[in-house]
C-alpha positions as CSV (number, residue, x, y, z in Angstrom):
1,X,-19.1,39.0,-18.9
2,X,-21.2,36.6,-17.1
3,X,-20.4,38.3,-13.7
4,X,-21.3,41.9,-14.6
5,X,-24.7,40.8,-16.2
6,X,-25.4,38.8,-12.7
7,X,-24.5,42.0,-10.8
8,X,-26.5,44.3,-12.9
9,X,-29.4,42.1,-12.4
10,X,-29.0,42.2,-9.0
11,X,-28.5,46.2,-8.7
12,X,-31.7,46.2,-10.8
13,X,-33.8,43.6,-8.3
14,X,-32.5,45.9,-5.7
15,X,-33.2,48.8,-6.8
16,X,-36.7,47.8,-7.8
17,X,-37.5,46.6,-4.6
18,X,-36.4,50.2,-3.1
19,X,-38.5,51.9,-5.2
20,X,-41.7,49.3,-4.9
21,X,-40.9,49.9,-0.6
22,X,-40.9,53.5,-0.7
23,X,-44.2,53.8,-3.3
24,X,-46.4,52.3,-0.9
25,X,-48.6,54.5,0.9
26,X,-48.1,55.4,4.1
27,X,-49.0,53.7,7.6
28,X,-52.2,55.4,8.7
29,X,-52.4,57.6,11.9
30,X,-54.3,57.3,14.9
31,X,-55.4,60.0,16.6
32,X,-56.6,59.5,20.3
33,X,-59.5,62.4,21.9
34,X,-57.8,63.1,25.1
35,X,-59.5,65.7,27.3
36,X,-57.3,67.8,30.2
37,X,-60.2,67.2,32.4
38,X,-59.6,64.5,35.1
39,X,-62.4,64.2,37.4
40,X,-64.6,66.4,39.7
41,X,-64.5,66.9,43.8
42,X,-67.1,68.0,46.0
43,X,-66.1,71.0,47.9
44,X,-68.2,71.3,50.9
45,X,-67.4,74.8,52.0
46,X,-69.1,76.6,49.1
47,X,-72.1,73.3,48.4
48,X,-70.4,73.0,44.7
49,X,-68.3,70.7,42.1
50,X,-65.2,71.4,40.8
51,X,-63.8,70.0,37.7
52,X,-59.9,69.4,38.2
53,X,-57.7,69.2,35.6
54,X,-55.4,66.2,34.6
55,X,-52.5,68.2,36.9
56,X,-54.9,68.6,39.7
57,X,-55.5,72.0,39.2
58,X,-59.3,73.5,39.5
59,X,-60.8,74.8,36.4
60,X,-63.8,76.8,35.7
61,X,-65.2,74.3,33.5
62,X,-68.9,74.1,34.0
63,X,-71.1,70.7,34.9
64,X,-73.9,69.6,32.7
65,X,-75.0,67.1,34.1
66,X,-74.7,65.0,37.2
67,X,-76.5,62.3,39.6
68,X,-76.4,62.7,43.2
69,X,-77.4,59.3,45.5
70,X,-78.0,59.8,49.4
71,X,-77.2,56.5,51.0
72,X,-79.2,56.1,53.7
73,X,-79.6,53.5,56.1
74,X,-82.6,52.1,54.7
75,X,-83.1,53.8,51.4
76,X,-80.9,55.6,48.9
77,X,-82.3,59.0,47.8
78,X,-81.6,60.0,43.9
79,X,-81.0,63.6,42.6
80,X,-80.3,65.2,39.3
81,X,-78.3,68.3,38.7
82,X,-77.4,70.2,35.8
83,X,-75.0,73.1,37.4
84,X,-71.7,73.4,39.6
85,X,-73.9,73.9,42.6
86,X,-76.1,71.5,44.6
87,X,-80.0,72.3,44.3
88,X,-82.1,73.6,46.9
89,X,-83.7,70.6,46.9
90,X,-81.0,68.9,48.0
91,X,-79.2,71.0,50.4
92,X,-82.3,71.3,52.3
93,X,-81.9,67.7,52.8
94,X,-78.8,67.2,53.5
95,X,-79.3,69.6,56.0
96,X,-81.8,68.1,57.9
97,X,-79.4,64.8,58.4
98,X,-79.1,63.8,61.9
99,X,-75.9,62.1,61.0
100,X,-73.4,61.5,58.6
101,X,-73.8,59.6,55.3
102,X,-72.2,58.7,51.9
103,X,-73.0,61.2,48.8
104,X,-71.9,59.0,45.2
105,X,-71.7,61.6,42.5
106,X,-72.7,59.3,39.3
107,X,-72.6,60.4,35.5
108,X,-70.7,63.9,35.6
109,X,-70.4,65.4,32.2
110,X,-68.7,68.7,31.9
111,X,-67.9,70.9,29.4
112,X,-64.0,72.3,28.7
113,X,-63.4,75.8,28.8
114,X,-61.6,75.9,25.5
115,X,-64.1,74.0,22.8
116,X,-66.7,73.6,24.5
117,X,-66.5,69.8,24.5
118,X,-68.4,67.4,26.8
119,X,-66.4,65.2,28.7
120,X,-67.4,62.1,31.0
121,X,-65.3,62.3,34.2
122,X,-65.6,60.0,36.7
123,X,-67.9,58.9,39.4
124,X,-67.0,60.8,42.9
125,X,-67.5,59.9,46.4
126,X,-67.8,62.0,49.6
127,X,-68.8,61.9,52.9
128,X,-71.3,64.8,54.2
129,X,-71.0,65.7,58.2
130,X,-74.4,67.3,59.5
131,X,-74.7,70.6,61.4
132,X,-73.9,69.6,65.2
133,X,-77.7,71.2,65.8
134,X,-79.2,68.6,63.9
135,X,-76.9,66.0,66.1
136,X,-79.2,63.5,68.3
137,X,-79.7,65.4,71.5
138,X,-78.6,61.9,73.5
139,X,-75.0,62.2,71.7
140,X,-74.1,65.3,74.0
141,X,-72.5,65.2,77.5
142,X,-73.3,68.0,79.1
């Protein structure tokens, strides 16, 4: 008799703890703002950004905002932009280089296409090759 109270105590104590297990509430979850926009590259051939997706694929996503710095030998120059394309202002002077210099794209923020959410990408480096007619005369050999 002594055996089947022990036993139905411990079915009980069991079963008790089950249900006190499955009546807590549940583990919280985390979610994580991920963005398919990976970074931007400078594309020389039409003077613009593009955004690239996290697959490496170009998207029309547009650019808010951006820093350009110059480096020059003596002095770094600073620009702002707030579109795909490079300004006047600064196309006219990187086309007056006489030689070729480092461009450091700094705080790109773009918007996605779908949501219209502002996304940091990365900073972006490039190298910018003048015009040969801007090239020091003494560099030819005629």
């Amino acid at each position: 008799m002594f055996n089947s109270v022990k036993y139905l105590l411990l079915l009980m104590g069991m079963l008790n703890a089950c249900v006190s297990l499955f009546a807590q509430d549940p583990p919280s979850i985390k979610v994580r703002k991920s963005s398919n926009l990976a970074k931007a590259v400078f594309d020389n051939t039409s003077d613009q950004l593009i955004v690239m997706d996290r697959f490496g694929n170009p998207t029309e996503s547009r650019i808010l905002y951006y820093r350009l710095h110059i480096k020059l030998k003596r002095e770094t120059k600073v620009f702002e932009g707030h579109s795909n394309k490079l300004t006047s202002e600064m196309l006219n002077f990187l086309k007056g280089l006489s030689s070729s210099t480092k461009l450091f794209f700094t705080d790109i923020k773009a918007e996605e296409e779908e949501g219209g959410h502002l996304t940091e990408l990365p900073d972006a480096i490039e190298i910018w090759f003048p015009e040969c007619g801007n090239c020091d005369k003494k560099r030819n050999r005629n």
